[in-house]
N, C-alpha and C positions, 0 to 999 in steps of 0.2 A: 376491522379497520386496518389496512394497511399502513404501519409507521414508517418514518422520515428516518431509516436508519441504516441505510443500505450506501455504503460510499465508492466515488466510481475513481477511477485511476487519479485524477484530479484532484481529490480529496472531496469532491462537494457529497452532501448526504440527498438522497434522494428516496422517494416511496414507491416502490415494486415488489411486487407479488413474488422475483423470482428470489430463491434461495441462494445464498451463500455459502463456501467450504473452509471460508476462515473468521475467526471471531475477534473482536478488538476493543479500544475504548483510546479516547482521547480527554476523559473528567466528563462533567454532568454538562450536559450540551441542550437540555430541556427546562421545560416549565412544569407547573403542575398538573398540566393537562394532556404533557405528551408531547409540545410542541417545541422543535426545534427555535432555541433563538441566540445561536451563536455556533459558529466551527469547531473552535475548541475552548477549554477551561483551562487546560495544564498543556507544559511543552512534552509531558511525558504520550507519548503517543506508539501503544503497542498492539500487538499481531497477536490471538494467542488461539488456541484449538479451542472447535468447537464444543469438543469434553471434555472433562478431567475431574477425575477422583470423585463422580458421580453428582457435583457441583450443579444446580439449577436453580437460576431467577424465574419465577411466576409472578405476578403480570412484571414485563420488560417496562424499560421507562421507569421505574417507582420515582414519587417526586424525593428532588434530593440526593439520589442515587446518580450514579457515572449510567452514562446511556452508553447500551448495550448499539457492539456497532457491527455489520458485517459486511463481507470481502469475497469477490468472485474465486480468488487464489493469493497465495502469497503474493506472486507476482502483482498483483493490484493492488495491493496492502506497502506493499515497498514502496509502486508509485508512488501512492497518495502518503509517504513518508513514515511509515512504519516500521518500528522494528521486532523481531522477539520479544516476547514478553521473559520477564529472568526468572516466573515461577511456574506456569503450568508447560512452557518450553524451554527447562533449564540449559539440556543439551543444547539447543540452536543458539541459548541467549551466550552461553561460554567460547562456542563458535563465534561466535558474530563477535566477541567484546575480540577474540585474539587476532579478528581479519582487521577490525578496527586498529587495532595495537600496531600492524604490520604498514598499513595505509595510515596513521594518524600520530602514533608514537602515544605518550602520557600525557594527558589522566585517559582513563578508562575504564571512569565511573559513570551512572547513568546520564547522572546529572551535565556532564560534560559531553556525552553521546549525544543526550536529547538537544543543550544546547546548541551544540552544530548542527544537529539534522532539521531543528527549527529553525536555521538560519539559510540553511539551505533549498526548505520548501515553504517559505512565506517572508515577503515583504510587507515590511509593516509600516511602507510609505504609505503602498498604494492599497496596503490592505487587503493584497489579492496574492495568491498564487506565482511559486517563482516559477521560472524555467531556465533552461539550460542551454545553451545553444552548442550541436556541435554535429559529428560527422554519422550519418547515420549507418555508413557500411563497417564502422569500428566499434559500435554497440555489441553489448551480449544478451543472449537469449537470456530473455526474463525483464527488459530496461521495456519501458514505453517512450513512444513519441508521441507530441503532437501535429498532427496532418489535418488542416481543410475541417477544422474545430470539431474534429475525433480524436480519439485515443487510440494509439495500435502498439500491438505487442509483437517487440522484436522476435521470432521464432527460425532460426534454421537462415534460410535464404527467402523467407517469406517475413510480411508484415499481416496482422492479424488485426481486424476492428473489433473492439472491446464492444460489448453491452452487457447488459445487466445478467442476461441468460444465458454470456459466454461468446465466444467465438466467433463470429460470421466472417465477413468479408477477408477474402485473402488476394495482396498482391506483390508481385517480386519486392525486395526489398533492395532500395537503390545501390547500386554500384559507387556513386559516388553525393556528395553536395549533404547539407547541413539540415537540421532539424530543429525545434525546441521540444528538449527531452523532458518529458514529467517527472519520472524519477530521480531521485535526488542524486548528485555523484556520487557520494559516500555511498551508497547503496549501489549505484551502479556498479562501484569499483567490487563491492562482496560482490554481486550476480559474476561479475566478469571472473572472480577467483573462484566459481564452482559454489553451487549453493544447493545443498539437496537438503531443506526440512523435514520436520514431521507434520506437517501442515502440507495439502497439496499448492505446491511450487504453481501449477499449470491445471485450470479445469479441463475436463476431458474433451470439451471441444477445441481443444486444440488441434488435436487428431484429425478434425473434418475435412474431406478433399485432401489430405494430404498428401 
């Protein structure tokens, strides 16, 4: 059976056969049967590899447990509002708290990280997904847009359509006029300061047609 655990730049969880190159969790987002019935449980929402120190859940889903979540690339994990996890990517997580520190000042503890970045990728008027409106030729590689109810990833002088299996559609990415961007600012500002993880940043179809 294919589960409901695969999340797309958006944040929504979806069911697809294709694989992911990053792993994550947002608390127990399931029932006892496996079945998604909520977005999230906690504001703490992290990124983290998909191995460490030889570490494995058999069967995924357990009832009770934080649902095991996965991520095409970091890149798509930023979007959908993720950040470092502070233990199995402690390097990136001490990165990420001092780009914070630079863009944000004090505190710059989790709790205070997560607080903003859930204020920044969810309204809780409407219960739905924020966005960002602004100029898409002053974005940096790695931020998404929303376009024409897709996801594309800012790359180079190109725009990239997300899917599940990576990469496809590639078109110029505008010169100029606005967007509503997925990724949260706070995170766009880190991608904009340079962001090389230990997690892959970009799956390899990015490369396609390049």
């Amino acid at each position: 059976m294919t589960r409901q655990n695969r999340v797309t730049p958006m944040g929504e969880l979806i069911a697809t056969p294709a694989r992911g190159l990053v792993y994550g969790n947002r608390g127990c987002l399931h029932d006892g049967e496996g079945r998604i019935r909520r977005q999230y449980a906690v504001r703490r929402w992290i990124a983290c590899r998909l191995r460490f120190k030889g570490w494995h859940r058999e069967p995924l889903m357990q009832p009770g447990r934080f649902t095991e979540l996965f991520f095409l690339d970091e890149a798509t994990a930023m979007a959908a509002g993720h950040r470092p996890c502070a233990l199995c990517r402690r390097e990136d997580y001490v990165r990420f708290v001092a780009a914070w520190r630079q863009l944000h000042g004090e505190p710059t503890d989790a709790d205070a990280i997560d607080a903003r970045l859930h204020a920044e990728r969810w309204d809780p008027d409407s219960r739905r997904r924020r966005l960002h409106r602004t100029s898409v030729a002053g974005l940096p590689d790695g931020a998404f847009a929303r376009i024409d109810r897709a996801s594309w990833l800012v790359h180079g002088d190109r725009l990239l359509r997300w899917s599940p299996e990576g990469y496809g559609d590639a078109v110029p990415r505008p010169a100029r006029g606005d967007a509503d961007v997925i990724t949260p600012p706070s995170l766009v500002e880190v991608l904009r300061g340079g962001w090389d993880p230990v997690v892959p940043l970009f799956h390899p179809t990015v490369a396609r047609d390049a």
